[in-house]
Backbone as CSV, one residue per row, in Angstrom:
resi,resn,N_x,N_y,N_z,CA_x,CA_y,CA_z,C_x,C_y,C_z
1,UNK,0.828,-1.188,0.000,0.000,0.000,0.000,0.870,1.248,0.000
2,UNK,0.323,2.125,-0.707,1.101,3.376,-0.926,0.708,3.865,0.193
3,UNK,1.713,4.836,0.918,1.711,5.610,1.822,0.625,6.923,1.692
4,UNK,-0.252,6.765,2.807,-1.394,7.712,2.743,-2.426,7.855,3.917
5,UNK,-2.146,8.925,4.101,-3.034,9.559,5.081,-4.660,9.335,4.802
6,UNK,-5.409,8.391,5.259,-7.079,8.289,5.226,-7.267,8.956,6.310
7,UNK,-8.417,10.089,5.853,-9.480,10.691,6.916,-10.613,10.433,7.125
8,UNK,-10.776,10.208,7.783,-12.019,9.412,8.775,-13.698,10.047,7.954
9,UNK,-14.295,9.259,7.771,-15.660,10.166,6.919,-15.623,10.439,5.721
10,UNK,-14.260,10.354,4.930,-13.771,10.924,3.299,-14.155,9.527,2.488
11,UNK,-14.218,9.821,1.678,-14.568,8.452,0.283,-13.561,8.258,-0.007
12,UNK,-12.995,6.960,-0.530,-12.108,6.781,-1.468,-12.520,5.615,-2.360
13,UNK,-11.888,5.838,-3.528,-12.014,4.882,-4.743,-10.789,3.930,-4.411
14,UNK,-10.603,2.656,-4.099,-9.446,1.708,-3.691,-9.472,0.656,-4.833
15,UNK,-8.150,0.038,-4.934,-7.791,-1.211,-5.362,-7.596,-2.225,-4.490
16,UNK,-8.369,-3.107,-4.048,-7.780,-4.880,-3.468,-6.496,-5.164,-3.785
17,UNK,-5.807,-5.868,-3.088,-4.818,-6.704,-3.903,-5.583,-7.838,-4.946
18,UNK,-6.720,-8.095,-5.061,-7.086,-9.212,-5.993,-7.377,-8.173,-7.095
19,UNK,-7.399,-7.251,-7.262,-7.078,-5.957,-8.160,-9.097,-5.670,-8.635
20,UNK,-9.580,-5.688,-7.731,-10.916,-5.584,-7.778,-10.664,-4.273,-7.351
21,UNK,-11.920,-2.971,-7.818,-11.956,-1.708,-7.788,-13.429,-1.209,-6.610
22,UNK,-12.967,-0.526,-5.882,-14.596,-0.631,-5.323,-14.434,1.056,-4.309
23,UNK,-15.219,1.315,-4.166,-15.929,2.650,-3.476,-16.132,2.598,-1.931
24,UNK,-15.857,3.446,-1.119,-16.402,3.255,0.088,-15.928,4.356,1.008
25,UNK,-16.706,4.619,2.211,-16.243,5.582,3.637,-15.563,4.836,3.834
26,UNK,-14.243,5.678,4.897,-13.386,5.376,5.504,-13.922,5.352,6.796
27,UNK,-13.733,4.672,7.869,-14.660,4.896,9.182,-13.428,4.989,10.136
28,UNK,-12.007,4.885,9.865,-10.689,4.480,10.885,-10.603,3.064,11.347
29,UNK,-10.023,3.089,12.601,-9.933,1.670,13.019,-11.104,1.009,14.161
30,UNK,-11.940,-0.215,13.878,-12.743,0.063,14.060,-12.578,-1.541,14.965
31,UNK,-12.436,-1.351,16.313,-12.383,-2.766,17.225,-13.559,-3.278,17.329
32,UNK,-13.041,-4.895,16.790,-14.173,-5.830,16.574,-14.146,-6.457,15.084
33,UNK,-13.579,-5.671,14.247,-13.738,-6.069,13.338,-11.795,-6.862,12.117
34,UNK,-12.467,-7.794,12.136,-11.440,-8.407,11.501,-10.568,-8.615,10.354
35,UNK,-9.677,-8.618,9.604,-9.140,-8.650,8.448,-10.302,-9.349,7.355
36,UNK,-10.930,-8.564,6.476,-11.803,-9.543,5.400,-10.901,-10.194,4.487
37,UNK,-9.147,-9.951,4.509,-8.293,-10.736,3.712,-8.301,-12.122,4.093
38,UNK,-7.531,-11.978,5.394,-7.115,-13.400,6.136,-7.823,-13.569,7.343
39,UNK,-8.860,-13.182,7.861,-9.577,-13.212,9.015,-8.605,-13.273,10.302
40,UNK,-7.833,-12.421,10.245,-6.804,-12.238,11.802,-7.262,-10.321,12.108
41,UNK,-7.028,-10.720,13.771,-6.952,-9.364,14.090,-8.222,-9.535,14.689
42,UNK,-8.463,-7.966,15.421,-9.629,-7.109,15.402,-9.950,-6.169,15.603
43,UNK,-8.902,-5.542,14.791,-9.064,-3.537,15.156,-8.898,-3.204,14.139
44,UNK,-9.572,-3.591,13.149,-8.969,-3.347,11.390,-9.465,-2.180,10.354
45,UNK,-8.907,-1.172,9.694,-9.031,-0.079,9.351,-10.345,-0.492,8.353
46,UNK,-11.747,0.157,8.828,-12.974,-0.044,8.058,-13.521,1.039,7.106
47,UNK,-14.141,0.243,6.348,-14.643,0.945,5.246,-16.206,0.556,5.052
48,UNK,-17.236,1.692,4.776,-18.595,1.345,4.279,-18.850,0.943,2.751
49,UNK,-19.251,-0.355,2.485,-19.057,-0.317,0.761,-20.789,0.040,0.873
50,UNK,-21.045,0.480,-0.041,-22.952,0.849,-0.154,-23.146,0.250,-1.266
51,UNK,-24.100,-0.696,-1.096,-24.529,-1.741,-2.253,-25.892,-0.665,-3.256
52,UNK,-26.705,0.229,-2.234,-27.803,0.837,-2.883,-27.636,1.581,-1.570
53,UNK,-28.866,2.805,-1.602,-28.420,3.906,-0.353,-29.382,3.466,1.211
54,UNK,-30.054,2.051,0.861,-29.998,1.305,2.257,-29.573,0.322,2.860
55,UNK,-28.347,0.106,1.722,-27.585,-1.239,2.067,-26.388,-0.896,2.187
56,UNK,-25.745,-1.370,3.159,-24.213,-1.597,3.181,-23.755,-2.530,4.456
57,UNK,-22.159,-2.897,3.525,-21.356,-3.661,4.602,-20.504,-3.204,5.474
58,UNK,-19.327,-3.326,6.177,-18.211,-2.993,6.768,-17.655,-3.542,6.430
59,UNK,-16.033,-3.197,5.715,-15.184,-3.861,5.251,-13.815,-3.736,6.121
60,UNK,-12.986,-4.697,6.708,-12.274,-4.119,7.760,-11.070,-4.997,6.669
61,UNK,-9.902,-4.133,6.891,-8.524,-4.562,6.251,-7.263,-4.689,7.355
62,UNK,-6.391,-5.410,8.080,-5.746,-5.471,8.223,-4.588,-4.643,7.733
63,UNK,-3.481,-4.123,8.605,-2.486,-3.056,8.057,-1.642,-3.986,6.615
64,UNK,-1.441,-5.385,7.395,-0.501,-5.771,5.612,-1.761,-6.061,4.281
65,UNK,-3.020,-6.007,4.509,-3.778,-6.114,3.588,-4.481,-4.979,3.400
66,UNK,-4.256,-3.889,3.611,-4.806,-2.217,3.176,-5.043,-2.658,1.526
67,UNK,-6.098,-1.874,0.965,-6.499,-1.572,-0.473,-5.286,-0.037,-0.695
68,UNK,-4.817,-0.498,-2.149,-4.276,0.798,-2.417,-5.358,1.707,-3.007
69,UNK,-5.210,3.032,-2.248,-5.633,4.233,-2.295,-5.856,4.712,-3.958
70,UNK,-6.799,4.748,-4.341,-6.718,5.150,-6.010,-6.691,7.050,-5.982
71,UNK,-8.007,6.870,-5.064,-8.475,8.461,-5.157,-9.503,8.955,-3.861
72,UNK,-8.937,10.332,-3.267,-9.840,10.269,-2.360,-10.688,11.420,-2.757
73,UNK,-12.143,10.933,-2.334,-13.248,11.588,-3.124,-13.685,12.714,-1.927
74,UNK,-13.433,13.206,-1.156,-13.906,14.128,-0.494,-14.880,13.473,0.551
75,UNK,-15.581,14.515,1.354,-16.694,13.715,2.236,-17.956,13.851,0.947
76,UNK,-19.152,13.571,1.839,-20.499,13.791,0.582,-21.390,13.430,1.911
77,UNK,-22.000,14.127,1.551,-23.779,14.352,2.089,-24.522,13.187,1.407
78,UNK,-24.582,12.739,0.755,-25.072,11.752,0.252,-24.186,10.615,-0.156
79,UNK,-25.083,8.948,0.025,-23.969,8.041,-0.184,-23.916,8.312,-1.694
80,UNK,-22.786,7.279,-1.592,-21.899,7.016,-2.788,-22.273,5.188,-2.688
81,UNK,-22.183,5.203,-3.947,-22.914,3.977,-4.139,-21.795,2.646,-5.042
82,UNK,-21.120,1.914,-4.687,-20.109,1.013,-5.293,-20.623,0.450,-6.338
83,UNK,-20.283,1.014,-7.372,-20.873,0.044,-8.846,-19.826,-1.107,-9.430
């Protein structure tokens, strides 16, 4: 992962390492929740993916499995929706 400051509430557009592209809030580190790479841990830096604007998951990454940072989209008043 490229070196980068995530702010808490901001969007970003990320890459997986399985090189899948996807959308989501940044929420910080969020105890309880586990690596969705390798299922270790449980304080893992989370993300909201929004399937439609009443659905979503929590996506928690482990520090060696972070998504690289593509683009950070600002905050928004309204979701953002992962296509």
């Amino acid at each position: 992962m490229k070196k980068t400051s995530l702010k808490t509430d901001h969007w970003y557009k990320f890459k997986e390492q399985s090189g899948e592209v996807h959308i989501g809030q940044f929420l910080g580190r969020c105890e309880g929740f586990e690596c969705c790479v390798c299922g270790k841990g449980e304080n893992a830096y989370c993300f909201n993916i929004w399937y439609c604007k009443e659905d979503y998951e929590t996506w928690g990454y482990g520090k060696e499995h972070m998504p690289e940072i593509l683009e950070d989209l600002g905050t928004s008043e309204e979701v953002i929706v992962d296509r």
